[in-house]
VEXDREN-2710 file (C-alpha; in Angstrom, 1 decimal):
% VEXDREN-2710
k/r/px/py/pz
1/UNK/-0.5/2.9/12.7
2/UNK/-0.7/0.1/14.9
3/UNK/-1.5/0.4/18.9
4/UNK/0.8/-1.8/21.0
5/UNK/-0.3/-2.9/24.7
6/UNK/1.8/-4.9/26.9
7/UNK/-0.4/-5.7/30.0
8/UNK/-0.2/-9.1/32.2
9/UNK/-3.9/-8.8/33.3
10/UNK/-6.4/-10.0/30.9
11/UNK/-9.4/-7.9/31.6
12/UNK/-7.6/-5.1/30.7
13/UNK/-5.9/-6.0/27.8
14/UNK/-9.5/-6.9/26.6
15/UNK/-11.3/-3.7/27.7
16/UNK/-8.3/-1.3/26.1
17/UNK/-8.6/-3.5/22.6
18/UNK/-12.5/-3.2/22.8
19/UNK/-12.3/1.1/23.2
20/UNK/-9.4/1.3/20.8
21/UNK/-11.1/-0.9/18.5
22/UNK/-13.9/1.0/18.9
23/UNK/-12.5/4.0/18.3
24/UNK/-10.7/2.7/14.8
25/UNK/-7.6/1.5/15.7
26/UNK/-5.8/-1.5/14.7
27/UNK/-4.3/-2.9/17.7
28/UNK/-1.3/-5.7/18.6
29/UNK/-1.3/-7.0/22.1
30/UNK/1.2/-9.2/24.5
31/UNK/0.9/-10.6/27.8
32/UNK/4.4/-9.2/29.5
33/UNK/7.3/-7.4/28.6
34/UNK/9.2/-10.0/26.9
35/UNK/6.6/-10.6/24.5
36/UNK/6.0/-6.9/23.7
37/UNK/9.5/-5.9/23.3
38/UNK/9.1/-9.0/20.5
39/UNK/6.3/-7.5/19.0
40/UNK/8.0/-4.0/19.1
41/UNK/11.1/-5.4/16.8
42/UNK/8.9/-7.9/14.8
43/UNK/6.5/-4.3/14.0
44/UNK/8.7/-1.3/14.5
45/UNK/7.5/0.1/11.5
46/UNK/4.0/-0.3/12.1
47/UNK/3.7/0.8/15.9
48/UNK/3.0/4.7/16.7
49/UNK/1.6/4.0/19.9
50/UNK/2.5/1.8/22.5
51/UNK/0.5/1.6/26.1
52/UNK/2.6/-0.1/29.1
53/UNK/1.7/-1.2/32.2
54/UNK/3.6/-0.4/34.7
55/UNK/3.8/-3.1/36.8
56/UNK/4.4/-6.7/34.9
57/UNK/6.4/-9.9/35.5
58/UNK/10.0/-10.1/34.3
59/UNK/10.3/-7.0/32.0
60/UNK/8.3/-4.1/33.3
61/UNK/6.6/-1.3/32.1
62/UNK/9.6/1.2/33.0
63/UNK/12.2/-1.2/31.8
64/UNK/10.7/-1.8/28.4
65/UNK/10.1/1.9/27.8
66/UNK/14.1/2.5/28.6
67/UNK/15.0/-0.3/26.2
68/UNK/12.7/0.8/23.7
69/UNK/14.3/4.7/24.1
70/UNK/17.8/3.3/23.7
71/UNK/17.5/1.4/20.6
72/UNK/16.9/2.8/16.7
73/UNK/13.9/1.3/15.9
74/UNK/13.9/3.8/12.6
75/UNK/10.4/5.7/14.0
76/UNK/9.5/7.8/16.9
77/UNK/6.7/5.5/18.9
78/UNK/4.8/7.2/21.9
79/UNK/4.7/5.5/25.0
80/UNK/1.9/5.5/27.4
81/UNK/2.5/4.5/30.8
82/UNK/-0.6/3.0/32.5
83/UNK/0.1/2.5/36.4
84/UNK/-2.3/1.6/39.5
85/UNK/0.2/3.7/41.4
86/UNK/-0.2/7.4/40.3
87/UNK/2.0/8.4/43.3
88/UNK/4.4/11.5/42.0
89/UNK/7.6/8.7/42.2
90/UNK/6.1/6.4/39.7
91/UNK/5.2/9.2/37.5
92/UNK/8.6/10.4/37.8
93/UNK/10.7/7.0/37.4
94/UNK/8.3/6.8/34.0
95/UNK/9.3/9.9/32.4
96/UNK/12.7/9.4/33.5
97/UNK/12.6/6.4/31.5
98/UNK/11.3/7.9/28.5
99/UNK/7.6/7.6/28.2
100/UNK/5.6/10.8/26.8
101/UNK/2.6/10.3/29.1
102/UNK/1.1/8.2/31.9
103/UNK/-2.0/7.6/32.7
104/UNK/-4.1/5.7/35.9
105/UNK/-5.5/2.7/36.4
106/UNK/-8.8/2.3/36.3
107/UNK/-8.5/4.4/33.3
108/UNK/-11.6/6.7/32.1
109/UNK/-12.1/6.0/28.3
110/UNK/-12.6/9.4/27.2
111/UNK/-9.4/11.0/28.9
112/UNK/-7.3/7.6/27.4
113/UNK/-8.4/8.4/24.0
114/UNK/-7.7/12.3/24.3
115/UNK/-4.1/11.1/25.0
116/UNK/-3.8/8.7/22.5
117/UNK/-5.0/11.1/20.0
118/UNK/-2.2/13.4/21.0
119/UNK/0.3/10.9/20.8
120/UNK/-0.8/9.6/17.4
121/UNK/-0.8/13.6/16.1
122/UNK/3.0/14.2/17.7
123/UNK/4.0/10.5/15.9
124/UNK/2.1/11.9/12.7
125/UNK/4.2/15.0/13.1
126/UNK/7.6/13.3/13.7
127/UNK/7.0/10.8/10.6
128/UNK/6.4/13.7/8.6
129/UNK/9.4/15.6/9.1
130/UNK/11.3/12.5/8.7
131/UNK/9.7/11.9/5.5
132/UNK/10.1/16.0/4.6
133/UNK/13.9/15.9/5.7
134/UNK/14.5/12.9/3.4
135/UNK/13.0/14.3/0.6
136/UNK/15.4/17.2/1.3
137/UNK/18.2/15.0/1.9
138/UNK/17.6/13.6/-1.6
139/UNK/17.5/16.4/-3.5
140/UNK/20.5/17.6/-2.3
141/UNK/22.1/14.8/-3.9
142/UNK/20.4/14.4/-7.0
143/UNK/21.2/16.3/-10.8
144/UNK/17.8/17.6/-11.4
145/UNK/18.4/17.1/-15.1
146/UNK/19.0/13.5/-15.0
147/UNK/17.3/12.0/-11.8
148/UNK/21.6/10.8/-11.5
149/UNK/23.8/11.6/-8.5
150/UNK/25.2/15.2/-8.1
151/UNK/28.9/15.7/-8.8
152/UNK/28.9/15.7/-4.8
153/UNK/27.4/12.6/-4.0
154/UNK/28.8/10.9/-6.7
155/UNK/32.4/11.2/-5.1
156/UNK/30.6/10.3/-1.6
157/UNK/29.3/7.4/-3.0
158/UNK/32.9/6.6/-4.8
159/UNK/34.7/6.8/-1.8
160/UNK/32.3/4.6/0.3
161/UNK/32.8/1.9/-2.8
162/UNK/36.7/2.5/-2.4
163/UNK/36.6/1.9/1.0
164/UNK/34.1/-1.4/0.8
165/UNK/36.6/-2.6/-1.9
166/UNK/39.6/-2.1/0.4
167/UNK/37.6/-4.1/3.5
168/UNK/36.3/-7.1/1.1
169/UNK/39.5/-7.0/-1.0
170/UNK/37.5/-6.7/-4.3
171/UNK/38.1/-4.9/-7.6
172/UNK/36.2/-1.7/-8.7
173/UNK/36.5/0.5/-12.2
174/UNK/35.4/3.8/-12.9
175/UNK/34.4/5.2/-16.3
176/UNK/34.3/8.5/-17.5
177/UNK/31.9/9.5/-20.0
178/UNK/31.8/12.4/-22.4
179/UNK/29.4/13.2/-24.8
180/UNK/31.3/14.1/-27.9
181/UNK/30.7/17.8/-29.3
182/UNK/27.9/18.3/-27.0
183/UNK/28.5/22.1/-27.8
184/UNK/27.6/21.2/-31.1
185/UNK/24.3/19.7/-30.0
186/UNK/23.1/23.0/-28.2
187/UNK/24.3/25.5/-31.1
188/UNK/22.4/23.4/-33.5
189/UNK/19.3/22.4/-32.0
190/UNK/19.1/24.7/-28.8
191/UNK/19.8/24.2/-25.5
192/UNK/16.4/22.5/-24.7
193/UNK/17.7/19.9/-27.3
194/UNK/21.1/19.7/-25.0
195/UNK/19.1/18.8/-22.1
196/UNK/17.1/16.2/-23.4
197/UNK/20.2/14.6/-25.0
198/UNK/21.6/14.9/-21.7
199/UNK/19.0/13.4/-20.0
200/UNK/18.7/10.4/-22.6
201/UNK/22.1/9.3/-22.5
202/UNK/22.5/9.4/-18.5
203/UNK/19.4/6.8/-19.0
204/UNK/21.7/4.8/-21.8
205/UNK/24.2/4.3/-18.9
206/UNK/21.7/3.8/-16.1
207/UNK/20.5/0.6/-18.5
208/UNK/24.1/-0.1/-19.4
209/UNK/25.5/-0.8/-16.1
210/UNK/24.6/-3.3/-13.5
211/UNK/21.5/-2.9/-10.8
212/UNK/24.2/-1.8/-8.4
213/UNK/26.7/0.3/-9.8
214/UNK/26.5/3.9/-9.0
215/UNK/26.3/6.4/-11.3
216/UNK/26.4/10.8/-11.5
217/UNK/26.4/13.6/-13.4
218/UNK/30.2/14.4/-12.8
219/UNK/29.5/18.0/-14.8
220/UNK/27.8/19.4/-17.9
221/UNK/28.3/17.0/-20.3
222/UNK/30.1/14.6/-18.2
223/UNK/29.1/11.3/-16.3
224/UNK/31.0/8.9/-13.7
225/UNK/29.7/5.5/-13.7
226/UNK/31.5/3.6/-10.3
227/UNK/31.2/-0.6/-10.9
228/UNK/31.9/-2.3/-7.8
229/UNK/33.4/-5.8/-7.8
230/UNK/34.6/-5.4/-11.4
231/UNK/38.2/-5.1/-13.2
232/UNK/39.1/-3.3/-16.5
233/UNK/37.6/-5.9/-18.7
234/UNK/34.5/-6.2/-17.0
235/UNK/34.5/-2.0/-17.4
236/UNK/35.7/-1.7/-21.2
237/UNK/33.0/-4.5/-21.9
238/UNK/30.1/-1.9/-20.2
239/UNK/31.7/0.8/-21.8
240/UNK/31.3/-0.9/-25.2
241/UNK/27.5/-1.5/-24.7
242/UNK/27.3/2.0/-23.8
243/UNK/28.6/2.7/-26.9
244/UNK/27.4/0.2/-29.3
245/UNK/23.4/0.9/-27.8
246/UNK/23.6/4.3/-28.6
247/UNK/24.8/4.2/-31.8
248/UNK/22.6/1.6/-32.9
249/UNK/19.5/3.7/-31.3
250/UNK/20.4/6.7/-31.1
251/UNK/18.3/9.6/-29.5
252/UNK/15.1/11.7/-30.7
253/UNK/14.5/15.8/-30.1
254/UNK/11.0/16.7/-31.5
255/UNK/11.2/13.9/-34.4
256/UNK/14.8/14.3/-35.6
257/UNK/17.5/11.8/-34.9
258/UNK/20.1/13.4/-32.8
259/UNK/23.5/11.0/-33.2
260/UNK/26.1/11.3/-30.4
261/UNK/29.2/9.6/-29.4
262/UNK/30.9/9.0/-26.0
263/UNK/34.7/9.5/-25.3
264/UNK/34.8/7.0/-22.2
265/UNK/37.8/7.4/-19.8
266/UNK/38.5/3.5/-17.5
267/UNK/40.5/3.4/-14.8
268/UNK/40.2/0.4/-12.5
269/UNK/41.8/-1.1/-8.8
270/UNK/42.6/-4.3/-8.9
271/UNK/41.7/-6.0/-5.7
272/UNK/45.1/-6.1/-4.4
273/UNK/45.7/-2.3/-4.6
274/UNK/42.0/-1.4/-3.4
275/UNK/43.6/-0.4/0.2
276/UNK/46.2/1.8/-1.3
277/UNK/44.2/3.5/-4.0
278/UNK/42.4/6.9/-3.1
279/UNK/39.4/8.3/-4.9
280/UNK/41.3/11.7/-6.5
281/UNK/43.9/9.3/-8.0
282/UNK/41.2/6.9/-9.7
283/UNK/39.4/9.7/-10.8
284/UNK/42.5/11.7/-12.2
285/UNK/43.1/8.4/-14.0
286/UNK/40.0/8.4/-15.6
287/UNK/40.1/11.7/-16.4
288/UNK/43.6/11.1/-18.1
289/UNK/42.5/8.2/-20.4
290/UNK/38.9/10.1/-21.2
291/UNK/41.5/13.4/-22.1
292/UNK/43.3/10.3/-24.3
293/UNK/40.6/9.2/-25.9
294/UNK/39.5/12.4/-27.2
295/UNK/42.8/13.2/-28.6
296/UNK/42.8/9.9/-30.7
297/UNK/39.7/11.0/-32.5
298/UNK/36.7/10.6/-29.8
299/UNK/34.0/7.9/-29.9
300/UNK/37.1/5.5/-28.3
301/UNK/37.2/3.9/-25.1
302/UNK/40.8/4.4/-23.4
303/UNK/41.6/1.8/-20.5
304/UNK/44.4/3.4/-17.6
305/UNK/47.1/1.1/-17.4
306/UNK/46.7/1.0/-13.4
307/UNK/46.8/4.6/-12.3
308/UNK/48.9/5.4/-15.8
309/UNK/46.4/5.7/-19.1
310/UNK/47.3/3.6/-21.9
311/UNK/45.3/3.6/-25.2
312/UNK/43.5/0.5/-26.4
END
């Protein structure tokens, strides 16, 4: 993590670069507030630290603490108020502000980097539980089978791409995906057989769609693929690569060739009903034409005539 320090006198910017240097950190420097609030935006991500003088031209020490506390600059950073006035109103107006810590000036070098170490071990803290939470956060969403969206935030994620649709007044399809017989697959081979097939063919779909369509394990043996910004044709023709690249390659267990087939379910908005269309209705579409599609036989791609299924 980067040190920041905003002072307009010279001899102190030098002398706090030469101890923190010293002491191995990497340091970023600027002459008044203006520039540092610059430096803050530019390096947000970077900055864990950041020492202020209290008194500078323009933007001040106190003023560019209070702007740095009231915007999300994605990171906790530790501000360090340096002041020539250690009288109990400045230390208050700096806290008040939102600075962690203060310190005088002259400052003693041993009692500065005590206090910087303490504010680089809270940041360290902070980051972490970020990071931790996150990780959480993730999990929460993801099928642990398939590295694909839960059922859960699969539906988040479809009505966000509803509601994006709506605002742009763009198309968006849905398929729904069933592995054919998949009961089959586990009676035959075993249920650690199941899971690798199920694991293989959410990857089939993850290569079959575009970079930024969204796709989850809807349940068991079922998968939702959402594709933004693309009408029925654009759907069927991903849903027939889907197809066509599994049956031409079809999946291993332990050496044996495993073939499957998918029953896929399209239901798609067209851009001028995007406003009007809500996710339970797209999806019971889907679900419709998929339930079509396996009465005809399986292996078959059914296309919803709007929000009514219709083979093809």
């Amino acid at each position: 993590m980067k040190i920041l320090i905003a002072d307009d006198d010279l001899v102190t910017r030098r002398l706090l670069e030469a101890n923190l240097h010293r002491w191995g950190h990497e340091t970023i420097s600027a002459a008044d507030g203006e520039e540092a609030w610059t430096l803050v935006q530019l390096h947000k991500a970077e900055i864990g630290v950041a020492l202020l003088d209290r008194s500078m031209p323009g933007l001040d020490g106190i003023e560019l603490c209070r702007r740095i506390r009231s915007t999300e600059l994605g990171g906790y950073i530790y501000v360090l108020i340096l002041t020539a006035h250690d009288a109990l109103a400045d230390i208050v107006d700096g806290l008040n502000a939102g600075a962690d810590d203060y310190t005088a000036k002259p400052f003693h070098p041993a009692e500065l980097r005590l206090r910087i170490q303490v504010g680089l071990r809270i940041v360290n803290l902070e980051r972490a539980m970020v990071q931790a939470n996150e990780k959480l956060r993730t999990q929460a969403m993801t099928d642990s089978l398939t590295g694909l969206l839960n059922h859960g935030a699969a539906i988040g994620r479809l009505d966000e791409e509803l509601a994006r649709a709506a605002r742009d007044r763009l198309p968006l399809t849905i398929l729904m995906i069933d592995v054919d017989k998949f009961k089959q697959v586990n009676d035959t081979y075993g249920h650690a057989a199941g899971d690798q097939m199920a694991a293989a063919v959410a990857a089939r779909i993850r290569a079959a769609c575009r970079s930024y369509d969204v796709v989850g394990r809807y349940g068991g043996d079922e998968f939702l693929a959402i594709l933004p910004n693309a009408d029925a044709a654009a759907g069927s023709a991903i849903a027939r690569r889907l197809q066509d690249g599994l049956r031409q390659s079809p999946p291993q267990f332990e050496g044996r060739t495993i073939p499957l087939t998918l029953s896929i379910g399209v239901a798609a908005v067209e851009a001028h009903d995007s406003a009007a269309t809500a996710s339970a209705a797209l999806l019971r579409a889907s679900d419709q034409a998929l339930y079509q599609a396996k009465a005809d036989g399986r292996d078959r791609i059914t296309v919803a005539s709007g929000l009514a299924p219709s083979a093809s």
